[in-house]
ROMI-824930 format. One record per atom (N, C-alpha, C): x, y, z. Coordinates in steps of 0.1 Angstrom, whole numbers, plus 5000, padded with zeros to 4 digits. Layout:
BEGIN
+------+------+------+
:   c1 :   c2 :   c3 :
+------+------+------+
:    X :    Y :    Z :
...
+------+------+------+
***
This chain:
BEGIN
+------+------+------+
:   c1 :   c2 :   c3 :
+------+------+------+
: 9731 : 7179 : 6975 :
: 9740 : 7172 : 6984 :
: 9753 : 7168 : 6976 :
: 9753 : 7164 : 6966 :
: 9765 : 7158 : 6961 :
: 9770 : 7174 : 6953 :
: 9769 : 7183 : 6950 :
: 9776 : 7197 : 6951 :
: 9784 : 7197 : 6958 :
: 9785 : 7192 : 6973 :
: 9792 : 7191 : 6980 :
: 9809 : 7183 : 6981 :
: 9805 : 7176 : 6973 :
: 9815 : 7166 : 6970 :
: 9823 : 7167 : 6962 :
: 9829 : 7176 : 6956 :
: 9835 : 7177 : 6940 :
: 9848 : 7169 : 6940 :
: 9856 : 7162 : 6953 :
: 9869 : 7152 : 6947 :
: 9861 : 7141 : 6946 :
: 9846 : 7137 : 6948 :
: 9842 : 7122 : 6945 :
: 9846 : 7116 : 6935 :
: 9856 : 7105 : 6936 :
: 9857 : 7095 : 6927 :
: 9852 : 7083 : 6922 :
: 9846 : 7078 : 6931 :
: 9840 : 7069 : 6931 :
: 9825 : 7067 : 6937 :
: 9813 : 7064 : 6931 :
: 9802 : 7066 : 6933 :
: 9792 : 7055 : 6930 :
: 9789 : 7049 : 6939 :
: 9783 : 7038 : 6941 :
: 9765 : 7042 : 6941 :
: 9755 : 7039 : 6937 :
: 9742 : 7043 : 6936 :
: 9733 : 7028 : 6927 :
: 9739 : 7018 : 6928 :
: 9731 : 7007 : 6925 :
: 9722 : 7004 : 6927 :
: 9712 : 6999 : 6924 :
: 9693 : 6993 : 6934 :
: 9690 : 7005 : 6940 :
: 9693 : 7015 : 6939 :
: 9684 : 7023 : 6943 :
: 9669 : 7034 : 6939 :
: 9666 : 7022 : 6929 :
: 9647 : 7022 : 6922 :
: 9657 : 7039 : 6914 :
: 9660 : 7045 : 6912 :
: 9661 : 7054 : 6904 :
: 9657 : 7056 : 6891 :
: 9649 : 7064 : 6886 :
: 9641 : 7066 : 6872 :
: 9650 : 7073 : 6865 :
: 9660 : 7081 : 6871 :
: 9659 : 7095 : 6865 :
: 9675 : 7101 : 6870 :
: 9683 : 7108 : 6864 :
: 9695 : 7110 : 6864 :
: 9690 : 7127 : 6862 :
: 9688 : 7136 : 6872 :
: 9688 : 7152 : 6870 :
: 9699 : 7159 : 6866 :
: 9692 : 7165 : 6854 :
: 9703 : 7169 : 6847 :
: 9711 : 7179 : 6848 :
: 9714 : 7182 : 6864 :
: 9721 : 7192 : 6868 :
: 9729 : 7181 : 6880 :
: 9726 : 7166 : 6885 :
: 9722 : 7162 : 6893 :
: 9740 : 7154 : 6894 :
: 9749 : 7156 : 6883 :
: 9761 : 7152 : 6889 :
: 9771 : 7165 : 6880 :
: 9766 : 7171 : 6880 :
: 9772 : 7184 : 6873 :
: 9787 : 7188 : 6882 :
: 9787 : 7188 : 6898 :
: 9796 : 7193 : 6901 :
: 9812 : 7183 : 6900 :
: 9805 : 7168 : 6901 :
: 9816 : 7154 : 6904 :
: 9828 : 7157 : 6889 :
: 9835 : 7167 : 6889 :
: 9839 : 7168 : 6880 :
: 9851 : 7156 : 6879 :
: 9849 : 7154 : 6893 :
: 9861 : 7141 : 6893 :
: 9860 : 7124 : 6896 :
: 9851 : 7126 : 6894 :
: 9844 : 7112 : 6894 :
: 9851 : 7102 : 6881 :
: 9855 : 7090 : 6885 :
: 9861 : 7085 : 6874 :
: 9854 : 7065 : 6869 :
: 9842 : 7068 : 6884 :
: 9835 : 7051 : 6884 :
: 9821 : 7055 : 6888 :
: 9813 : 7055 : 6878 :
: 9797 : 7056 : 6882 :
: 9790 : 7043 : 6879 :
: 9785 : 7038 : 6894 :
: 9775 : 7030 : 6890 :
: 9762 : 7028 : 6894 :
: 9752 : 7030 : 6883 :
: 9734 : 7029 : 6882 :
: 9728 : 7017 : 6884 :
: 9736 : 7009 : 6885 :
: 9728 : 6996 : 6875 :
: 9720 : 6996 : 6891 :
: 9712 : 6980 : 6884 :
: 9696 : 6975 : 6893 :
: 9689 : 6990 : 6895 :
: 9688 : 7000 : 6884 :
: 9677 : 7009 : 6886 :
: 9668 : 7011 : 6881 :
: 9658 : 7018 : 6877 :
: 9648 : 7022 : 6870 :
: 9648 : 7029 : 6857 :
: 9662 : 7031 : 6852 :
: 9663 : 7041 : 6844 :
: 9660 : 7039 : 6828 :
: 9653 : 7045 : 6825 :
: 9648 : 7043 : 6807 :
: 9655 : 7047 : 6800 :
: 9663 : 7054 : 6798 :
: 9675 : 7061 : 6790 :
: 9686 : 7068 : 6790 :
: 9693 : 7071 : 6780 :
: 9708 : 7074 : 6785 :
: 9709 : 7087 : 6781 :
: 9705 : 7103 : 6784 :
: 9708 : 7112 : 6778 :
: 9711 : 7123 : 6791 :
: 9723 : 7116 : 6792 :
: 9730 : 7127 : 6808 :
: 9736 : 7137 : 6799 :
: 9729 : 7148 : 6799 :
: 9736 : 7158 : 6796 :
: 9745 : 7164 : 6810 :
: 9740 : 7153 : 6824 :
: 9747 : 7156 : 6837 :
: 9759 : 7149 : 6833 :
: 9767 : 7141 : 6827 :
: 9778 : 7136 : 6827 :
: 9788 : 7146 : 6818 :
: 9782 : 7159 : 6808 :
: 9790 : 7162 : 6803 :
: 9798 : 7174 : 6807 :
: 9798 : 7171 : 6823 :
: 9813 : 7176 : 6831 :
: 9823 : 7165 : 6835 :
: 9815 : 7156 : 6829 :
: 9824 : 7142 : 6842 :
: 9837 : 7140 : 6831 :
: 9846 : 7151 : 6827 :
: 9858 : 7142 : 6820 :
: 9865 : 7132 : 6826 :
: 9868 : 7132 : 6840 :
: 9878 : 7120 : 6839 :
: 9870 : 7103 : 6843 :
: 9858 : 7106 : 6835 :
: 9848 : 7092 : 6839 :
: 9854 : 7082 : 6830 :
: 9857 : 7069 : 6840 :
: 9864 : 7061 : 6828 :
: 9852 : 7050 : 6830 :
: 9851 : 7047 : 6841 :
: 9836 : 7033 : 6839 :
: 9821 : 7037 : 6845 :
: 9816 : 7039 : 6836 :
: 9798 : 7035 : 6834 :
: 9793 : 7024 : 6839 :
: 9784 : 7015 : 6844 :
: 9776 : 7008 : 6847 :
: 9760 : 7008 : 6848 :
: 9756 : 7007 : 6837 :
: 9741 : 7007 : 6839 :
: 9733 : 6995 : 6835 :
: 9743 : 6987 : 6841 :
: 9733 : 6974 : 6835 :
: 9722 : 6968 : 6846 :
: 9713 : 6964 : 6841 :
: 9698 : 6959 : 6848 :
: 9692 : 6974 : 6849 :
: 9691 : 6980 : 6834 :
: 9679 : 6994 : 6841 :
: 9666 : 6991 : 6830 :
: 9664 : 6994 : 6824 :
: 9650 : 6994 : 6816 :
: 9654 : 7005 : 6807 :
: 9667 : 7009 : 6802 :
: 9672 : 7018 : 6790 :
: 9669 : 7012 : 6778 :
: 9657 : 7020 : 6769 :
: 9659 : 7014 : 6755 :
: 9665 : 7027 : 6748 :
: 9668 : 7041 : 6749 :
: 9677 : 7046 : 6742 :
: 9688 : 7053 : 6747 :
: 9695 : 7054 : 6737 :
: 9708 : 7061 : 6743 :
: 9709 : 7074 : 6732 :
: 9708 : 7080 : 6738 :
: 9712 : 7096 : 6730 :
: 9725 : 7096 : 6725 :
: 9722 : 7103 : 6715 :
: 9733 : 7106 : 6704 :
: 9751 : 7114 : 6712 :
: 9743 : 7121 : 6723 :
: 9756 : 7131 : 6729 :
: 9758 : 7127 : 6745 :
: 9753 : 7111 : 6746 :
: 9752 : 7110 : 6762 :
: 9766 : 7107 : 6766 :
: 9775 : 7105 : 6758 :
: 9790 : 7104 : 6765 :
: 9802 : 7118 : 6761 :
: 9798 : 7124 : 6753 :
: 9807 : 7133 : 6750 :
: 9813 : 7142 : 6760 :
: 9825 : 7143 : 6760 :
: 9831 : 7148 : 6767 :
: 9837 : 7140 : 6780 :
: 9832 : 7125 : 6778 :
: 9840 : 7116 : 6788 :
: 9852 : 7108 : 6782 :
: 9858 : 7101 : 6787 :
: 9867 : 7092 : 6789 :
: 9865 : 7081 : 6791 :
: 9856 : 7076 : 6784 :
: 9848 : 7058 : 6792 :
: 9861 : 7046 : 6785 :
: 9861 : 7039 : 6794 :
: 9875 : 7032 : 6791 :
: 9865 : 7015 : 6795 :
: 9847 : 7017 : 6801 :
: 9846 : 7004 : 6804 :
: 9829 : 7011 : 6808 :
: 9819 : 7005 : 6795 :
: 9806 : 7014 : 6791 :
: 9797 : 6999 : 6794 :
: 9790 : 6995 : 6803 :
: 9781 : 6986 : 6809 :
: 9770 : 6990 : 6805 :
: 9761 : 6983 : 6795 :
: 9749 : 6980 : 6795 :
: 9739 : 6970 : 6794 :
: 9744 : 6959 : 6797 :
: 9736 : 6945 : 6795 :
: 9725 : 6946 : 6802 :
: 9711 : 6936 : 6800 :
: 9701 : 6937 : 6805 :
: 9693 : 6944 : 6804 :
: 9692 : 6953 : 6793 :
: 9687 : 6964 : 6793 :
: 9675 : 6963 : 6781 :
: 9667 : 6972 : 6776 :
: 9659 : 6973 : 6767 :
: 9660 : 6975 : 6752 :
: 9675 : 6975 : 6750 :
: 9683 : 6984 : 6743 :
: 9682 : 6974 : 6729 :
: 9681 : 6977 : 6714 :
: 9679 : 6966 : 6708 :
: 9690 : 6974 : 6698 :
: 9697 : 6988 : 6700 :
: 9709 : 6991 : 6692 :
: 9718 : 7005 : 6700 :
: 9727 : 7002 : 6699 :
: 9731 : 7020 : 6702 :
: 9737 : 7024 : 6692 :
: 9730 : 7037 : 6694 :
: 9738 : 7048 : 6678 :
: 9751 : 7048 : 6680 :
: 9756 : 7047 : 6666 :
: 9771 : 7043 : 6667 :
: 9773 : 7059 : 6666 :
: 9762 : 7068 : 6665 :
: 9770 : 7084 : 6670 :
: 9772 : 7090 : 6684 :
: 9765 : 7079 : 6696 :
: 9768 : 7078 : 6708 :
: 9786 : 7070 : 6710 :
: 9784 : 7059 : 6707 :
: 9797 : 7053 : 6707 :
: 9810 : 7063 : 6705 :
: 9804 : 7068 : 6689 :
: 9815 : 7079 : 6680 :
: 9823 : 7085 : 6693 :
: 9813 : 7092 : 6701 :
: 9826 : 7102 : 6711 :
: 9836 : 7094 : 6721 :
: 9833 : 7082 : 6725 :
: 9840 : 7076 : 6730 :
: 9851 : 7061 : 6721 :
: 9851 : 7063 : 6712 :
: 9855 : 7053 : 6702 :
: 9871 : 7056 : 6708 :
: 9877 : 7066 : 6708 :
: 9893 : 7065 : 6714 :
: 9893 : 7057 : 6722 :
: 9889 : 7060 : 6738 :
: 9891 : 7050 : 6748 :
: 9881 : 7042 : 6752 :
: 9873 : 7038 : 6745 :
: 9863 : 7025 : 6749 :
: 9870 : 7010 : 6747 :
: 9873 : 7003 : 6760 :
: 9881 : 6991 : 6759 :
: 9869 : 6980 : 6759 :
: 9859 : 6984 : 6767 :
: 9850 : 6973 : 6773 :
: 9835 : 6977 : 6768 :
: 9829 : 6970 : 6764 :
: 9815 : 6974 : 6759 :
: 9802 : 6959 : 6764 :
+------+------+------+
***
């Protein structure tokens, strides 16, 4: 469904019990520039689906049940505003951060 959509910019998917982010499953949103997960289900952060999203500037995944975040889960974005509170998370690899360290304003 969302193949369909490739100028989406904005992408709303909050509370909706989601476990799981398929890793083909935002591959096309090449233009997407505001994703938000939060109130989901999700255990971790390793969207190798986000590494088409270059012009993604805000993440939101706070309220999921993420205790890790992969080493390459932002590469190749643009996060300008990376939401994770509430979460299970007790560190993130500062080699996650590493790719986004230019434009990360908001953490």
């Amino acid at each position: 469904i969302l193949g369909k959509v490739t100028r989406l910019q904005y992408l709303q998917a909050a509370n909706n019990n989601l476990s799981f982010v398929p890793e083909d499953g935002l591959k096309e949103l090449s233009s997407i520039q505001s994703l938000d997960l939060s109130g989901n289900s999700l255990t971790e952060v390793n969207f190798t689906a986000l590494q088409s999203s270059f012009n993604l500037t805000t993440l939101n995944l706070t309220g999921n049940a993420i205790s890790n975040v992969n080493d390459s889960a932002f590469v190749n974005t643009t996060l300008h505003s990376l939401y994770l509170s509430l979460n299970l998370l007790s560190d993130v690899p500062s080699a996650a951060l590493e790719k986004v360290n230019s434009t990360l304003e908001i953490l």
